[in-house]
Structure formats: C-alpha cells, structure tokens
Backbone bond lengths (Angstrom), bond angles and torsions (degrees), N, CA, C in turn:
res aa  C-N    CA-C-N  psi(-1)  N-CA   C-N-CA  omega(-1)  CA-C   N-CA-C  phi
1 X - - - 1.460 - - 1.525 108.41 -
2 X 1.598 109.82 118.45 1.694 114.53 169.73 1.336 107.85 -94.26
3 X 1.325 163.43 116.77 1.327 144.71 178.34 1.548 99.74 -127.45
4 X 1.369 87.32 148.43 1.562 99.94 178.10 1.885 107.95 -117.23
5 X 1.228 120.70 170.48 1.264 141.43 157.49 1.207 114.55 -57.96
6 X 1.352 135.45 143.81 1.618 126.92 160.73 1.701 99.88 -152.77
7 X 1.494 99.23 102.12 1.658 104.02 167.82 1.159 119.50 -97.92
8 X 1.572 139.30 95.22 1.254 127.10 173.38 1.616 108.63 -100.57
9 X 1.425 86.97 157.96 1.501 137.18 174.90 1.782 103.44 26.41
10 X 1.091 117.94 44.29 1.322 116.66 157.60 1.425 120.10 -94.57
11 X 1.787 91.30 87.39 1.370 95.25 -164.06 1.620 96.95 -143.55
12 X 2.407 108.27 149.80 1.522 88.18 -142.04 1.694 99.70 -64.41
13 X 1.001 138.27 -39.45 1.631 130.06 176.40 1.539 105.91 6.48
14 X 1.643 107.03 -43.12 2.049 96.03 -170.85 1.328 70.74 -121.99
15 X 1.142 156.95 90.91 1.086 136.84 110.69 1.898 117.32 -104.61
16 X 1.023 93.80 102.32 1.955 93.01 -164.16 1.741 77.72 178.53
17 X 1.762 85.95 150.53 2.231 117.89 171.09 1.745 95.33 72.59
18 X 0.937 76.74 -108.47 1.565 109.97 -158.50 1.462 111.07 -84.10
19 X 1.237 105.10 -32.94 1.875 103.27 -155.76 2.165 81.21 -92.95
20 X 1.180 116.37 -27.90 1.592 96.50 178.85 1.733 119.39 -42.29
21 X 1.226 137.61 -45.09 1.031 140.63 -170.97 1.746 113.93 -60.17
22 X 1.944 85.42 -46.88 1.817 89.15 -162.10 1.208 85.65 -71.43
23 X 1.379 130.40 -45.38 2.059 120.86 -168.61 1.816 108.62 -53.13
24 X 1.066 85.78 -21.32 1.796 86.99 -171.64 1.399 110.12 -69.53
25 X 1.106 99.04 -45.60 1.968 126.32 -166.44 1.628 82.50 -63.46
26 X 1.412 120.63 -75.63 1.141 131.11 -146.44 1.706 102.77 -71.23
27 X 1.399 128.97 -11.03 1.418 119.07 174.76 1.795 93.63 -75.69
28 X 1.394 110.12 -57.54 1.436 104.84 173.15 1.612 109.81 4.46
29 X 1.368 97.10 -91.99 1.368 109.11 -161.73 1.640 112.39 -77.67
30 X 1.047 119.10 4.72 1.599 138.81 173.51 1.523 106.48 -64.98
31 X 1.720 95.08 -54.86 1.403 113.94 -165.74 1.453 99.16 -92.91
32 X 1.332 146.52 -28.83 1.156 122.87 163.07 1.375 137.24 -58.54
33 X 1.308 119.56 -5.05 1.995 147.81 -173.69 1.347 96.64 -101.72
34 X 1.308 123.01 -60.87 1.297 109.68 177.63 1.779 137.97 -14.44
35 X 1.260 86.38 -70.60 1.389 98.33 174.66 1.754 116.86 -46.79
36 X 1.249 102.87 -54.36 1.476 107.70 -177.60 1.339 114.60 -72.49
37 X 1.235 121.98 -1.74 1.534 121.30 173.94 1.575 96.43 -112.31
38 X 1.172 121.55 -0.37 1.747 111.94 165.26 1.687 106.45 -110.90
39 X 1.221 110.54 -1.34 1.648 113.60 168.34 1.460 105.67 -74.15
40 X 1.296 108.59 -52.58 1.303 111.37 -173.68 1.277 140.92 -100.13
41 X 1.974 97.29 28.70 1.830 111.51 -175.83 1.231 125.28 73.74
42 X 1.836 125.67 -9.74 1.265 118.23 175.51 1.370 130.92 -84.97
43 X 1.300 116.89 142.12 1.399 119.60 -161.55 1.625 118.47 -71.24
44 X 1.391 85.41 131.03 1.852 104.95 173.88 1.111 118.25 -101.69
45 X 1.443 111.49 113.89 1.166 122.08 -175.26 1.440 118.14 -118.89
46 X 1.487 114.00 114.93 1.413 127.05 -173.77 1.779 117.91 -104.15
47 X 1.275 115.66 108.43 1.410 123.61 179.83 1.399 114.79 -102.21
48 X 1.853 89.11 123.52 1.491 98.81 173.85 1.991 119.97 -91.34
49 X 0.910 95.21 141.01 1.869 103.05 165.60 1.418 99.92 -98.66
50 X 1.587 82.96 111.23 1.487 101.81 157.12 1.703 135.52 -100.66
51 X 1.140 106.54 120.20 1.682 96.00 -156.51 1.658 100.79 -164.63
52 X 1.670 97.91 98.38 1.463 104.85 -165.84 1.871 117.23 -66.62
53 X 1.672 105.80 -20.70 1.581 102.56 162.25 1.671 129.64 -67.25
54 X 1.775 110.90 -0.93 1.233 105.08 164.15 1.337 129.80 -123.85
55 X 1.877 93.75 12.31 1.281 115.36 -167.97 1.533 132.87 63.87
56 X 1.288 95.96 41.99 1.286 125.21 170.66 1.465 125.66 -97.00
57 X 1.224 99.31 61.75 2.310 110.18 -173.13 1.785 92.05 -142.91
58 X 1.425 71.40 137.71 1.939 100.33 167.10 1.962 94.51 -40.58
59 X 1.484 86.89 124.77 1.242 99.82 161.28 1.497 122.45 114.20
60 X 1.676 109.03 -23.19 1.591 129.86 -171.43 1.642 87.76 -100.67
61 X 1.159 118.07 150.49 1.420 143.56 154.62 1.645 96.97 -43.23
62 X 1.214 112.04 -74.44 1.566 105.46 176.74 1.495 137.45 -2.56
63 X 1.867 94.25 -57.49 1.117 125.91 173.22 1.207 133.25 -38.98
64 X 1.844 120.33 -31.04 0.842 114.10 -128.39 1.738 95.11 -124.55
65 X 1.298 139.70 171.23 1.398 119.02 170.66 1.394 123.63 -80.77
66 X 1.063 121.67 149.15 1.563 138.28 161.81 1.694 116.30 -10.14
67 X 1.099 135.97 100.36 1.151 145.31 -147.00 2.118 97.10 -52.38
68 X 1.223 106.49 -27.31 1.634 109.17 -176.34 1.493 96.84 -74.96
69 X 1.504 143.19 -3.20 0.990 130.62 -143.29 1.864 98.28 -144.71
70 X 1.401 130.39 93.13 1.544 136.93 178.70 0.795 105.44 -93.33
71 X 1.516 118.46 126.51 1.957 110.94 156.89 1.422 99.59 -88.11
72 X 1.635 107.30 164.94 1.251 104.84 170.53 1.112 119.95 -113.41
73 X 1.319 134.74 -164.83 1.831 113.98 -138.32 2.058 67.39 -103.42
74 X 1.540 145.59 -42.19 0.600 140.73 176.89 2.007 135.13 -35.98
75 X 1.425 89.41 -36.32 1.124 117.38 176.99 1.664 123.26 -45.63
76 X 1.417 123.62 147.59 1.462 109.98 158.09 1.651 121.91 -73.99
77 X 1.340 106.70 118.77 1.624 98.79 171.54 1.907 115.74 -108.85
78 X 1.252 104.98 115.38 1.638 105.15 174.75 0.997 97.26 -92.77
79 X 1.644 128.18 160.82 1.561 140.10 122.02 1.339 110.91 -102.24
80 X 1.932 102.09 150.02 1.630 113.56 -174.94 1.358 92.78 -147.49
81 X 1.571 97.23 152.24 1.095 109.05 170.04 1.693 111.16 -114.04
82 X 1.313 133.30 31.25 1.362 131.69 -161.61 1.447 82.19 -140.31
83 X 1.430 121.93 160.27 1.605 132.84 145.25 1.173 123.44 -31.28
84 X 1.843 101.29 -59.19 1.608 97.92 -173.53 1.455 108.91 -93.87
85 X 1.237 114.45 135.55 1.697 117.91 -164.26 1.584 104.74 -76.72
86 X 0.926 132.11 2.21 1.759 134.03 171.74 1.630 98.73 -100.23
87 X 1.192 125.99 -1.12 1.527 98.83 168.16 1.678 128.52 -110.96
88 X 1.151 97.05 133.50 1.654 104.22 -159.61 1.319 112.69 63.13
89 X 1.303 136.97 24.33 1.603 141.62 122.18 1.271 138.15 -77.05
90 X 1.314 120.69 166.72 1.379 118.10 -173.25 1.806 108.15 -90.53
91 X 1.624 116.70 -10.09 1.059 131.99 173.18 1.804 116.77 -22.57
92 X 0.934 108.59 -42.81 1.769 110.17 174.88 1.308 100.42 -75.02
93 X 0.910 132.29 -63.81 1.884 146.92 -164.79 1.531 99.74 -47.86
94 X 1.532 101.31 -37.47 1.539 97.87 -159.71 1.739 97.50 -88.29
95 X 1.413 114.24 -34.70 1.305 108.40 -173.88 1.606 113.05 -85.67
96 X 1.366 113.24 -18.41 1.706 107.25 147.31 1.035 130.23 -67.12
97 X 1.401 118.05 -19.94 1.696 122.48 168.30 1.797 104.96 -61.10
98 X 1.461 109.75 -30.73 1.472 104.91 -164.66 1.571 100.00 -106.21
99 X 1.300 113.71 20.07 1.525 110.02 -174.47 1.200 135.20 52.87
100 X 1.260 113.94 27.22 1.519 131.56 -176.49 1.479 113.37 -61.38
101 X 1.067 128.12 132.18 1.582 115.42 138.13 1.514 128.46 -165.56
102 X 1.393 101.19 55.86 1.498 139.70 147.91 1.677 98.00 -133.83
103 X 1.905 89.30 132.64 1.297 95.20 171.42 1.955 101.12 -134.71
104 X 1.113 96.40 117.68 2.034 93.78 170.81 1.083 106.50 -89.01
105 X 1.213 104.29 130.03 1.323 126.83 165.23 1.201 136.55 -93.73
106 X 1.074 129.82 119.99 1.655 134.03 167.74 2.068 109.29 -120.77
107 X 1.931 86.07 170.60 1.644 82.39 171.33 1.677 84.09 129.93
108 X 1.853 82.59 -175.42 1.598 113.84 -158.71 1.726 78.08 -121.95
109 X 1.655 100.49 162.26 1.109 131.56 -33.92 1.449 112.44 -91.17
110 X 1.414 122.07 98.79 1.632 141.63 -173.72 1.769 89.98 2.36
111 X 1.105 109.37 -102.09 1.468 127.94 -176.79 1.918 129.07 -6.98
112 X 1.790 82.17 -45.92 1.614 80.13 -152.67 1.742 73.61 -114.93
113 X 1.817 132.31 -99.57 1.544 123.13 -169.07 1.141 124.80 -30.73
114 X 1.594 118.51 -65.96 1.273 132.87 153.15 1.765 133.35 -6.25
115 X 1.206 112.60 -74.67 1.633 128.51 157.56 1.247 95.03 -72.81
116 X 1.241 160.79 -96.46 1.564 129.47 -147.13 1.180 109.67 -74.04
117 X 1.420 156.96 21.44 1.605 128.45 120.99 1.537 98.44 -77.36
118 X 1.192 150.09 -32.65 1.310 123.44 178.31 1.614 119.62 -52.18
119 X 1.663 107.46 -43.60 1.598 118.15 169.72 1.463 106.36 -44.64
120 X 1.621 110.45 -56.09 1.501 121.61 -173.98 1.397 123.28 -55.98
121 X 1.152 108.73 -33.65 1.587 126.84 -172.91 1.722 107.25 -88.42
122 X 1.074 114.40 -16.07 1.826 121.99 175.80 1.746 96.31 -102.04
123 X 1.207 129.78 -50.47 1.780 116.41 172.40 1.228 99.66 -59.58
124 X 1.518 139.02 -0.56 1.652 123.91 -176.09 1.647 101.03 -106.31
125 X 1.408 104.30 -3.66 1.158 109.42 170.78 1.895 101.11 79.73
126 X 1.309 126.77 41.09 1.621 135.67 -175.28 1.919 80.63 -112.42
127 X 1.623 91.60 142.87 1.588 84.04 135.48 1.851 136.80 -112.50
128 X 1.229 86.07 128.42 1.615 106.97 -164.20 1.627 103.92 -65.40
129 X 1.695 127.66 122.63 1.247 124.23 149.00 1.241 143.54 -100.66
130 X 0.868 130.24 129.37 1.976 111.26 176.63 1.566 109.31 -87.98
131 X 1.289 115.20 140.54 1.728 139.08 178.61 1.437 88.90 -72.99
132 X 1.171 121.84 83.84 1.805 117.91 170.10 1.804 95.56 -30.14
133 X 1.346 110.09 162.83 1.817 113.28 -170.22 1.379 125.13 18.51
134 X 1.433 116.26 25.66 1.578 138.87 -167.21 2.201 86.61 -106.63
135 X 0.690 119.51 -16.03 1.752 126.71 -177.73 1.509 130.72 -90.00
136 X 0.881 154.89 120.44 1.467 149.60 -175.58 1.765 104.60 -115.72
137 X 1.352 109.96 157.83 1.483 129.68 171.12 1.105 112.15 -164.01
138 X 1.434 134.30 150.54 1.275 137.48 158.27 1.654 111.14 -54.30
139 X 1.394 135.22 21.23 1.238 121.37 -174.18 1.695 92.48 -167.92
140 X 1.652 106.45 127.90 1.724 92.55 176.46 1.504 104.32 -48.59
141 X 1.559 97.18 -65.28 1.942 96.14 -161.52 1.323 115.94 -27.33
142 X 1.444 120.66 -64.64 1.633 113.95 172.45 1.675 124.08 -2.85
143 X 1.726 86.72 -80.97 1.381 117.98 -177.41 1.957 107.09 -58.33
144 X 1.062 120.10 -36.75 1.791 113.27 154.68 1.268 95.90 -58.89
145 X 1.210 138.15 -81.30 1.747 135.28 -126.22 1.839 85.65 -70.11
146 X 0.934 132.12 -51.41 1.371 127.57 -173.28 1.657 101.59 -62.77
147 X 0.790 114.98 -36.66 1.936 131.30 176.59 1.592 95.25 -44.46
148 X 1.697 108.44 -61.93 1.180 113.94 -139.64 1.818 99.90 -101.89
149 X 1.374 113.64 -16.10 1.269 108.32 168.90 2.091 134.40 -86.41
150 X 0.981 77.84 -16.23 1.856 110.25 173.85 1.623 109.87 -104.85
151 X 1.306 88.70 162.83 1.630 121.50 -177.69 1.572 93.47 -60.43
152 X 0.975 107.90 164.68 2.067 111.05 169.46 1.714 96.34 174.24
153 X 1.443 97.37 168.27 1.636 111.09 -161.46 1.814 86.82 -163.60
154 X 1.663 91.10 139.09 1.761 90.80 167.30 1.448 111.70 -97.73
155 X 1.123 108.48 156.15 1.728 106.21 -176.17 0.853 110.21 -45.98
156 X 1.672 131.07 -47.39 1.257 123.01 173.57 1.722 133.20 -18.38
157 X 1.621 86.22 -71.55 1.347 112.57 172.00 1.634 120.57 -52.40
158 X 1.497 106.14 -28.32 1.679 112.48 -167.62 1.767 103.60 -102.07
159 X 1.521 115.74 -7.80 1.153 105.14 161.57 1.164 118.95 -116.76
160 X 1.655 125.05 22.50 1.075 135.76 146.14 2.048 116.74 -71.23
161 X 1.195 99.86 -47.39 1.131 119.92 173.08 1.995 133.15 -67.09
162 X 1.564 73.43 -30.72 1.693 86.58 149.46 1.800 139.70 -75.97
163 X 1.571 92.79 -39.11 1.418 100.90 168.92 1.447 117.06 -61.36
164 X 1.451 118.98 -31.04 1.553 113.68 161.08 1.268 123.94 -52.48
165 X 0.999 118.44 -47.80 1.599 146.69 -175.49 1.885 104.55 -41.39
166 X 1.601 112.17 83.02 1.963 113.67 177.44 2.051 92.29 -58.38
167 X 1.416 90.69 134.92 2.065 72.04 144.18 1.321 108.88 -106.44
C-alpha cells in the first residue's frame, strides 16, 4: 500500500452558513493525519477550486485555505476547475509519479468535489478512502450519505495503518 493525502477545496470562498462548523470539525481531523503522512514521506496533495464567480483565483483571500488548514511549500498543490480533481489535471500523472494507489480523501464539498474524485480515483483504478469526519457539506445528511456510501477509515485506524506503512 502507497497512499497519499488528498485535501480538496477547503478553501475560505465556502467557508460561510452552514459549511463553517463542518470545515472546522473536519480540519480537526485533517490536521491530525498530517503529521503522520509527513513523518513518513507520503504525498500531500492539496486541491484548489478555481472559480472566478466565487472568487476562487490565485491571488484573492478566497483562494486560499481555511486559516486551520497550511499547505506546505513541500506539498502537492493542484488547481481544478471540474468536481472531480483528476479531470483536466495532472493529478493522476503526479500521483503515478509517486506510486500511489491508495488515495484518502478529505475536503469540502462531501457531495459534489469530494464523491466525484472518489468516482474519479476508482475509474483510475486507485483505491479511494474517505477520513470518516475528514468531509464537510453545507448539510450534515450530505456529509453521512457520502460517509455511508463510500469506503472511510477513522484516523485512528489510518494512523494505525500508517505506522505499518515502510517507505
């Protein structure tokens, strides 16, 4: 097992109503994985939504992630303009460069980015996980039904599973 990180689009553009709480909850456990996937060399990969009607472009505050949430200059950074973050990105290329194929997933917005790179990441032939409370939506249910229809692992379990993990 190679697995990588995958943080999408928790970025402040949706952070406002409803979705403030679940993004909050969900950096929690964002930021507790971190570490153990930079202990052990595996790639973090952070995807931006770019989307100039919500003010989501290099350069706006918008842009940028959730103040609980740093990439590091080390890090993988994509931008997409589709839901699923493998289309019309270099996102596959780059995570076959690193031999990946487990990818966990976390991020906004559960429903719609979230589930289509998980769709995207299983036609690429990866297996796709969800960070159980690793997900955000403007609506709990969402964030269950995506919970409950996909793969998922609690951190617990995934940084148990990491310490196995030789690089």
């Amino acid at each position: 097992m190679k697995p990588a990180l995958m943080i999408i689009d928790m970025q402040k553009a949706y952070y406002s109503g409803p979705a403030v709480s679940q993004m909050d909850a969900a950096a929690e456990y964002i930021n507790y994985i971190i570490p153990k996937f930079e202990e052990k060399g595996l790639p973090i990969v952070w995807v931006y939504n770019l989307d100039e009607e919500d003010g989501a472009v290099p350069g706006n505050d918008a842009f940028e992630f959730i103040d609980p949430l740093k990439p590091a200059e080390a890090h993988i950074k994509i931008h997409k303009t589709y839901g699923n973050s493998f289309n019309k990105t270099d996102c596959d290329a780059i995570l076959k460069e690193h031999d990946v194929d487990t990818i966990v997933m976390t991020g906004f917005c559960a429903e719609y980015c979230v589930l289509s790179t998980y769709r995207g990441a299983k036609d690429l032939d990866y297996f796709p996980v969800i960070l159980k409370n690793g997900i955000a939506s403007v609506k709990d249910a969402n964030k269950e039904f995506v919970e409950n229809i996909s793969e998922t692992l609690t951190a617990g379990i995934l940084i148990n599973l990491l310490d196995q993990v030789t690089e």
